[in-house]
N, C-alpha and C positions, 0 to 999 in steps of 0.2 A: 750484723748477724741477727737474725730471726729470732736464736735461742741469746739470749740473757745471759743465761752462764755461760755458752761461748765465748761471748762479746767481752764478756770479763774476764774470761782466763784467757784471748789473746791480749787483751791489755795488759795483763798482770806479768805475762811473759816478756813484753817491751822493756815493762818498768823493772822487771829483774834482770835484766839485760843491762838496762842501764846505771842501775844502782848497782852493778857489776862490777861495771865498764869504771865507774867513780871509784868506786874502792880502789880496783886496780890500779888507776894513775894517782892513788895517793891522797887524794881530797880525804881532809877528815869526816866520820861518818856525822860529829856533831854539829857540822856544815851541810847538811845534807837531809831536807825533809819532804815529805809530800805536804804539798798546798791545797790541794783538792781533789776528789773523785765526782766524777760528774756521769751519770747513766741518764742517759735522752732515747727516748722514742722516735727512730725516723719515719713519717708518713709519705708515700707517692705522693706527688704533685707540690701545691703551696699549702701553707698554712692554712688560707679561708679556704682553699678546694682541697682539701685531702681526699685522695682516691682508695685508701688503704692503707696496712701496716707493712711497712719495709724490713723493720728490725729494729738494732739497738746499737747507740753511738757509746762508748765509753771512753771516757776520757779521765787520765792523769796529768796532773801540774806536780815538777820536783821542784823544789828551789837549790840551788847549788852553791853557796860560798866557798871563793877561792882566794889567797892573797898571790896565788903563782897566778900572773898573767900570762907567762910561756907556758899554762895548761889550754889557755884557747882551743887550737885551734885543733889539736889532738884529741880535746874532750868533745868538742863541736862535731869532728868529723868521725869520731869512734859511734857518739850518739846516733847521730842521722844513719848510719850504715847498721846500727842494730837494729834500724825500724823507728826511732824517734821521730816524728813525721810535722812539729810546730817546737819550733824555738822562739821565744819571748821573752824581751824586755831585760837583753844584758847592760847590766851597768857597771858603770866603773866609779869607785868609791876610796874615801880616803879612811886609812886607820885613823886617823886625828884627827877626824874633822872635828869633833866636838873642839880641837884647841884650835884650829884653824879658823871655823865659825868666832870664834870670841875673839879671836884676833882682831877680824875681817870688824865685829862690831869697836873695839875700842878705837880702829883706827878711823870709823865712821865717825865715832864720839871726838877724837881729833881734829879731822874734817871739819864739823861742824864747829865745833868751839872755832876753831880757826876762821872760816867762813864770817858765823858772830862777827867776831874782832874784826877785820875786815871793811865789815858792812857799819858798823857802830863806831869806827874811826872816819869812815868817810865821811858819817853825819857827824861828828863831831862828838860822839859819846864814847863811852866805856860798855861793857858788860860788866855786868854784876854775878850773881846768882844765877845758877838753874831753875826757874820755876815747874818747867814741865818735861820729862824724858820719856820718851815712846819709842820703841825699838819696834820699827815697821817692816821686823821680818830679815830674815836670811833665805839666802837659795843657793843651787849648787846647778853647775852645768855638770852634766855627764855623756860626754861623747859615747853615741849608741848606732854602731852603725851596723846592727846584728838585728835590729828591732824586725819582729813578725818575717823572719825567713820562714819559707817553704821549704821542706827536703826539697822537694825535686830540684830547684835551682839549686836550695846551697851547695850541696856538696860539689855540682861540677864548678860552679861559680865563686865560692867563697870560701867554702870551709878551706880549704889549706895554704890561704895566702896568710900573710903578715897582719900581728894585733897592731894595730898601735893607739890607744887608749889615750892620749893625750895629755894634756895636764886638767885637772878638776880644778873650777872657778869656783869659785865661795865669794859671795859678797855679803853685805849686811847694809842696813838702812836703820837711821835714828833719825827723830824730828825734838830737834830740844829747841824751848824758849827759856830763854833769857831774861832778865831782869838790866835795863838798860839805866846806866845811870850818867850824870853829868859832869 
């Protein structure tokens, strides 16, 4: 839109629409924030040849935590039909990861010490002591098959099929050296 406060109060109507829409199906409201307001300048043409001013892009990012995954696909296709027009970056996460993470690492610490023995029996030695422990990190897979929809596809295409969210991979990685004895 041309005018600036139009362009923001139809945005502002989406995002009340949607933040509606949320309450409505239950999400708690302390699950539930804006991430950013974004107001841009659209010019005719490219960038290096602008021919003119078009108007004003405005744009809202919500974040939405949910632990109901049977809210999918109902909150997906309630949004997109109020006008929500970019969905991004649904993940799926664990409550526990923090305990699963530390799992994932002692049983790399296992691994490895096992590994050691192993390797220091073949040669003919023992382990001793840990000289050095470095924990090279943890990751998580998160099946995301919702990543950068469009309305226009989602909803005839996606929005009301079946979640299925997978299981979350946690790994962990340690580099210990050992003290090798005879």
């Amino acid at each position: 839109d041309e005018n600036l406060s139009l362009a923001k109060q139809a945005n502002d109507k989406i995002v009340t629409k949607a933040l509606d829409i949320v309450k409505e199906l239950g999400v708690s409201a302390n699950t539930v924030k804006t991430d950013h307001l974004n107001i841009e300048p659209i010019y005719k043409g490219n960038r290096s040849h602008a021919t003119g001013f078009e108007g004003y892009r405005v744009t809202s990012s919500i974040v939405i935590e949910s632990n109901d995954v049977s809210l999918v696909n109902q909150l997906l296709t309630s949004l997109l039909e109020a006008g929500v027009n970019r969905v991004t970056n649904i993940n799926y996460s664990s409550n526990d990861y923090r305990s699963h993470r530390d799992k994932a690492m002692l049983l790399a610490l296992d691994a490895a010490k096992e590994k050691a023995q192993a390797m220091a029996e073949h040669l003919g030695l023992r382990i001793g002591s840990p000289v050095s422990i470095n924990e090279g990190g943890t990751s998580n897979f998160r099946p995301s098959p919702l990543n950068s929809m469009q309305r226009e596809s989602a909803i005839g295409d996606w929005a009301n099929g079946p979640v299925a969210p997978g299981e979350l991979s946690i790994s962990a990685s340690v580099t210990v050296v050992f003290e090798l004895v005879e």
